[in-house]
N, C-alpha and C positions, 0 to 999 in steps of 0.2 A: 504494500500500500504506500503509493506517494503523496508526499503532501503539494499542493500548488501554492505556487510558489505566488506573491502578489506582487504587484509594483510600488518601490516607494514615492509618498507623495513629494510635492514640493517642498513644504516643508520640512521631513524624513532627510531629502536629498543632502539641502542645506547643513541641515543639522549633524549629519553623515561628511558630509565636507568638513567641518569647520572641529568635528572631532577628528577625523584623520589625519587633517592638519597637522595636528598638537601630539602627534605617536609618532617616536623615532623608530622608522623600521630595522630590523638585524641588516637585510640584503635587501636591494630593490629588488618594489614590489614593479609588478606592471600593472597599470593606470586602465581603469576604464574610460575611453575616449567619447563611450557617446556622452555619460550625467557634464563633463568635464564642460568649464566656459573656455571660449575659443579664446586668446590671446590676442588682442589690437594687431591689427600690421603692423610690420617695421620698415617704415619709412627708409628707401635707401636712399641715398644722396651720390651722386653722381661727384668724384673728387677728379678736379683738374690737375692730370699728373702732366709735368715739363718732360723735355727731352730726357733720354734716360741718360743715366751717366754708369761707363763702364765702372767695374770696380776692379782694380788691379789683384793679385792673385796673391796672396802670403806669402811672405819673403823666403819663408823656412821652408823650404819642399822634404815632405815625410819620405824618410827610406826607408826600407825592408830592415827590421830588426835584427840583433845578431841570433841565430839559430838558436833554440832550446838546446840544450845539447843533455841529453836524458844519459847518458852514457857515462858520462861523466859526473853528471850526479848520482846515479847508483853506485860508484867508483867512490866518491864523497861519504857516501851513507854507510859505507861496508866498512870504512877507514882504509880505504888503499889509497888516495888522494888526502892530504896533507892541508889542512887550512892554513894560509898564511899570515890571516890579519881579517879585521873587520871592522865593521864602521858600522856606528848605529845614529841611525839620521833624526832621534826620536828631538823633538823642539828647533829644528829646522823648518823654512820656511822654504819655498821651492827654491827661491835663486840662492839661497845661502846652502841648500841641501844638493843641487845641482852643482856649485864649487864646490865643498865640500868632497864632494865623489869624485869629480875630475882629480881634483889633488890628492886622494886617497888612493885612487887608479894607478895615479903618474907614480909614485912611492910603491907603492908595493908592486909595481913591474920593476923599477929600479931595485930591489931588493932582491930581487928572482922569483918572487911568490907566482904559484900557478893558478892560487885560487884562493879567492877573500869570498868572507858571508856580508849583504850589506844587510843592514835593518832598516828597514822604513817603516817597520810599524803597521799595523791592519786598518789604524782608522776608527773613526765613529763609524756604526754602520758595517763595517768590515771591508767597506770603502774608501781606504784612505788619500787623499791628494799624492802624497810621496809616494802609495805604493801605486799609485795607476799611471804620475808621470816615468817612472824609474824605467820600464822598456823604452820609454822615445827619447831616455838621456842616456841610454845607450847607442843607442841604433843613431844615435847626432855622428857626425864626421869626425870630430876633437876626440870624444872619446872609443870611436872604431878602432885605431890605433892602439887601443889599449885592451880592448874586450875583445875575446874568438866568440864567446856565447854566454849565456846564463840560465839560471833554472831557476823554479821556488824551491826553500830550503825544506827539509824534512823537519817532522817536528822538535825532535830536537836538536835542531838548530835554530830555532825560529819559526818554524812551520810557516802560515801566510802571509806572516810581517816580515819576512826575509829571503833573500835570494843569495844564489851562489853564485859567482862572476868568474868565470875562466877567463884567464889573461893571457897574451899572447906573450911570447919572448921577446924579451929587448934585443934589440939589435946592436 
């Protein structure tokens, strides 16, 4: 046995509105469109654009990063690869943390190190600024000459706040 079901009155509908209102839902709901009032049009306005003007292209052109090089961090993790030094970028700000690594790079190639841990840290969020710019201040031209590749570090090493930087030999 079903029941029939009736229409709500006008003012039912109202009423049904203006408490629906006032409920925060968990997930969106979806909306009954027919009880619903239509919304005003919106007015466009026709904006007078001038001639366009090129925009030049950013000065830095992005290159290919240096390889992951997995092979070498397994080598890392086992202890058959020798850490030589590390750097932890933790209260750095990009450009002070960006020098910072260059010079830390340049040193520990001169030293003969194969392989330094850098710390940048995870971030609020697990997003940190240092650890998301830290692949394109490798993969930069100044410091090519100094990195063959890098990895993220195992846990303990730093796990996602840290990388392993394999260095190339000084010449």
């Amino acid at each position: 046995m079903t029941k029939k079901q009736r229409d709500l009155t006008t003012d039912e509908k109202k009423l049904w509105r203006r408490v629906a209102a006032s409920v925060k839902a968990r997930r969106p709901l979806s909306v009954d469109t027919d009880d619903a009032e239509e919304p005003p049009p919106v007015k466009r306005v026709a904006a007078r654009i001038g001639p366009k003007i090129a925009v030049p292209a950013p000065a830095r052109a992005k290159s290919a990063p240096p390889p992951q090089d997995r092979g070498n961090e397994k080598r890392v993790r086992r202890g058959k690869l020798d850490i030589g030094g590390s750097l932890d970028l933790h209260g750095h700000t990009q450009e002070s943390g960006r020098g910072a690594l260059l010079r830390f790079l340049r040193l520990a190639q001169a030293r003969g190190d194969r392989t330094v841990i850098v710390i940048t840290g995870v971030g609020r969020g697990g997003e940190g600024v240092l650890k998301r710019r830290f692949p394109e201040w490798v993969a930069e031209r100044d410091m090519r000459a100094f990195v063959s590749g890098f990895a993220p570090a195992h846990r303990a090493h730093g796990g996602a706040g840290a990388f392993y930087v394999f260095l190339k030999r000084a010449h």
